[in-house]
C-alpha positions, 0 to 999 in steps of 0.5 A: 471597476470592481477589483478581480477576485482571487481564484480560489486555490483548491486543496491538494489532492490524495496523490495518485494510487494513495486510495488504492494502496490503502485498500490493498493494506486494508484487504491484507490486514484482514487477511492477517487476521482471517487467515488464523481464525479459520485455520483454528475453526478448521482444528489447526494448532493454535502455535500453527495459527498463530505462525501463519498470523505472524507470517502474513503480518510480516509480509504485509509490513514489507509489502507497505513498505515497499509499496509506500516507498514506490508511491513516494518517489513516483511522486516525486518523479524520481524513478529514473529508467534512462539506465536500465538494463532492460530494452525499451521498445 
């Protein structure tokens, strides 16, 4: 009797959303970038289209931040809604 094989152990997968926020980083990134060329082809001061570059740059870091943040506790199963404050249904 030959011995059993070994089940083969799949690798373990892009966690759930990981796909999605990084296209969302991607659009928001080419946005940083899109935003103060048009304004300049529009004949926005180039200080102005580069504040509105810079502006967006930081929002978008937060938003990463804040985004990379909430995948890796959902993946952790940390989010804990027993104390909300709000009403459940």
């Amino acid at each position: 009797m030959p011995a059993p094989r070994p089940v083969p152990r799949s690798a373990p997968g892009p966690r759930p959303g990981t796909d999605a926020a990084r296209e969302v980083i991607r659009w928001a990134v080419f946005s940083c970038v899109l935003v103060p060329v048009v304004l300049l082809w529009c004949g926005t001061a180039p200080t102005a289209a580069v504040g509105a570059g810079l502006g967006l740059a930081a929002v978008t870091g937060v938003c990463r931040s804040l985004l990379v943040r909430s995948l890796r506790e959902a993946g952790r199963g940390v989010a804990d809604h027993t104390r909300a404050s709000t009403p459940v249904d």
